[in-house]
C-alpha angles and dihedrals in degrees: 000000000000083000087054097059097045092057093045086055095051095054086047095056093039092062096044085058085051092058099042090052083045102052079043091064103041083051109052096041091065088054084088094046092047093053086047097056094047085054084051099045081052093053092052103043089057093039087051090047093043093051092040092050097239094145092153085062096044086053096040076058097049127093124237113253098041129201117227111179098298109335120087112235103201110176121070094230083058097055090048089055097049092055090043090046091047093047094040086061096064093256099172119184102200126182094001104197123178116247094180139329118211141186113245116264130184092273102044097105077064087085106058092029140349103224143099096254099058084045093056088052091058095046099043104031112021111085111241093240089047109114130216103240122197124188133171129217121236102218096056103007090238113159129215139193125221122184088211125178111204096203133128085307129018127257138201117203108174141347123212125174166002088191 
């Protein structure tokens, strides 16, 4: 009898293993959903702001200094007039969809500029959990880049396209 309960303990405990494992896995393997998603939800709130003209809030979002394409823009009037100039000109951001979203790595500045510069941006202003985002437009097929910080409140780093 004492032999008994010990083995129906045993398989007990073995298949709550099994589900916990289980419930791990299917866990882990939505982190990356999840991140996705978040990418995603990034793409879609600029590209919203963009279409609907609301260049103040794209620039409240914006860090200081800002990244456009290569060239640092360091004063916050400057960033403003970046997101109204580009809204005033009829830029348009239809059908973002994201193409990848990735963590920062030692090389990302690579992707806006290869100098030093750029790469001093990366190092001193963009947050280390911040994430290169690139999307591409559905009416021309443009990409463009986004250095995007999902926080407690979301961040825009730099801006590079369409290109």
């Amino acid at each position: 009898m004492r032999g008994g309960k010990v083995y129906v303990m045993r398989v007990a405990g073995i298949r709550h293993l099994a589900w916990m494992a289980a419930a791990a896995a299917l866990l882990l393997s939505g982190c990356a959903t999840i991140q996705r998603s978040w990418d995603q939800a990034g793409v879609d709130t600029v590209a919203r702001l963009i279409n609907d003209g609301q260049g103040q809030k794209l620039a409240a979002m914006s860090s200081t200094p800002f990244l456009v394409d290569g060239e640092i823009v360091a004063m916050k009037p400057d960033v403003a007039t970046f997101w109204d100039g580009i809204i005033k000109a009829g830029f348009k951001v239809e059908g973002a969809t994201l193409e990848q979203g990735a963590p920062l790595t030692a090389d990302s500045y690579k992707q806006f500029a290869d100098t030093m510069e750029v790469k001093s941006f990366f190092a001193e202003y963009v947050k280390k959990d911040a994430r290169v985002l690139e999307l591409r437009t559905a009416t021309a097929g443009d990409r463009i880049l986004l250095i995007f910080r999902n926080g407690n409140t979301q961040t825009i780093y730099g801006f590079k396209g369409p290109f």
